[in-house]
C-alpha positions in Angstrom: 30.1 62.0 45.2 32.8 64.3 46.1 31.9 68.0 47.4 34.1 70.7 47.2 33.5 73.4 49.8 34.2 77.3 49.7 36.5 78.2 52.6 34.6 81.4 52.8 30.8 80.5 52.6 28.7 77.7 53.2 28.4 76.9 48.9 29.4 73.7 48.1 29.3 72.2 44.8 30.2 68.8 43.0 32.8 70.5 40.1 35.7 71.6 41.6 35.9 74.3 38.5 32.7 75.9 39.9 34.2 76.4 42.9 36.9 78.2 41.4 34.4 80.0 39.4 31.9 80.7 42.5 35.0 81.9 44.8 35.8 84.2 42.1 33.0 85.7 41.5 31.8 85.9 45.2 34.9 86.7 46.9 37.5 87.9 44.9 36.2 91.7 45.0 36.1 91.8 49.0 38.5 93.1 51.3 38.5 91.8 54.9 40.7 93.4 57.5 41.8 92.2 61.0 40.2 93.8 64.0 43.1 93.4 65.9 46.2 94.7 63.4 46.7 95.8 60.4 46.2 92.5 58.6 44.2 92.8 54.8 43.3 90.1 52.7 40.3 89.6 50.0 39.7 86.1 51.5 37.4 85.6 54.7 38.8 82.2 55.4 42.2 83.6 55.1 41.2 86.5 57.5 39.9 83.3 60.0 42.7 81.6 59.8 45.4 84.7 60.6 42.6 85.5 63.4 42.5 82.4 64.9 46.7 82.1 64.8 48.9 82.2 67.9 49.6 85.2 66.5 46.2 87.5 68.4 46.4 85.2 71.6 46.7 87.7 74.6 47.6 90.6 71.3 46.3 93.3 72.2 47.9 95.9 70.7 50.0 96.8 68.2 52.6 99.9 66.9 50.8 102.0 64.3 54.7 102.5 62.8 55.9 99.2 62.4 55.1 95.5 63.0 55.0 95.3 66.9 52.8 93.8 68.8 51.9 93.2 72.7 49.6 92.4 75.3 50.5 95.3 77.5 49.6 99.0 77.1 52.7 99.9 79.0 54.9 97.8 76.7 53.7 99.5 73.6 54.2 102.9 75.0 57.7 102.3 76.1 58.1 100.8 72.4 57.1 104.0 70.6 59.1 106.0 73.0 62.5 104.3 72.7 62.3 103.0 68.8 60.1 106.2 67.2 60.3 109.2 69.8 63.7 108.4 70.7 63.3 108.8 74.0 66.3 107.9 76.7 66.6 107.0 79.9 70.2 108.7 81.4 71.5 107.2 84.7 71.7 109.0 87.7 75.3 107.6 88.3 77.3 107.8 84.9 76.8 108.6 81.1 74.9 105.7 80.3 71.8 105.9 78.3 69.2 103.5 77.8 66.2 103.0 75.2 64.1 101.5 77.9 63.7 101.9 81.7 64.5 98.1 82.2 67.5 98.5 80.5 68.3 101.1 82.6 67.0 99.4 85.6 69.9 96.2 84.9 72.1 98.9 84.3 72.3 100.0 87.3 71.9 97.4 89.4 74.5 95.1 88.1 77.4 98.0 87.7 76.6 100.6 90.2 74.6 98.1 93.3 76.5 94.7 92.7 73.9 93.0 91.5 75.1 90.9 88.7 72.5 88.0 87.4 69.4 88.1 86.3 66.7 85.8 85.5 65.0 86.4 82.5 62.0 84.2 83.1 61.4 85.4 86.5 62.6 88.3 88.7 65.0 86.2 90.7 68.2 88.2 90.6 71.5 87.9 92.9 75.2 88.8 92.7 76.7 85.3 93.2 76.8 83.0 89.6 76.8 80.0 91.6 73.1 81.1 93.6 72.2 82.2 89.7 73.0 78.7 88.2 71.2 76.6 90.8 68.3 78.8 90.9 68.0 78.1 87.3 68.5 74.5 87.7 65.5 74.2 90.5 62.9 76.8 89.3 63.3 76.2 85.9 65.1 73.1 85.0 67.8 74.3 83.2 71.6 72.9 82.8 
């Protein structure tokens, strides 16, 4: 006949209302939490399936404050600097302020050295749009 596994144990049964009844009575009670984040549930094969989501690949860690997450220590820093510390970044040149050094970085580039383009899936960067449009159109195939 038909069997009705648990999703959190190897119990299998026949009835699909003493399933029910087993998960209940098993499970219900216990709290799992994600190693990785903040993540709760009271269901282990819930807890396997958020684990085993795109969301943890390369996550490594994540903002105690809020629901950030990344695979770089250094990103994560710069995070809880710029959106909890309030930390900025003041150019050398003029008034502007940035949350992040990269922003800075572009910043001064573009208006203060003439750079102008940036790619943002590689570090390719020049001050002539027509150098910026082919590049993207050889190294990453884009119209």
């Amino acid at each position: 006949g038909i069997k009705y596994p648990c999703n959190q144990c190897d119990y299998q049964t026949g009835d699909k209302s003493a399933l029910m009844k087993h998960q209940k009575s098993k499970h219900e009670s216990l709290e799992y939490s994600c190693n990785q984040c903040e993540y709760q549930t009271e269901i282990k094969g819930s807890l396997k399936a958020h684990q085993k989501s795109l969301l943890h690949k390369g996550v490594k860690y994540c903002c105690s404050k809020c629901d950030y997450q990344t695979a770089k220590q250094g990103n994560l820093r710069i995070h809880q600097q710029s959106v909890h510390e309030g930390v900025k970044y003041t150019c050398n040149q003029c008034d502007y302020q940035a949350t992040q050094p990269g922003n800075l970085k572009v910043h001064q580039q573009s208006l203060h050295n003439g750079v102008n383009y940036f790619c943002n899936h590689c570090e390719y960067k020049t001050g002539w749009k027509h150098k910026f449009t082919k590049h993207q159109q050889v190294k990453h195939s884009m119209l």
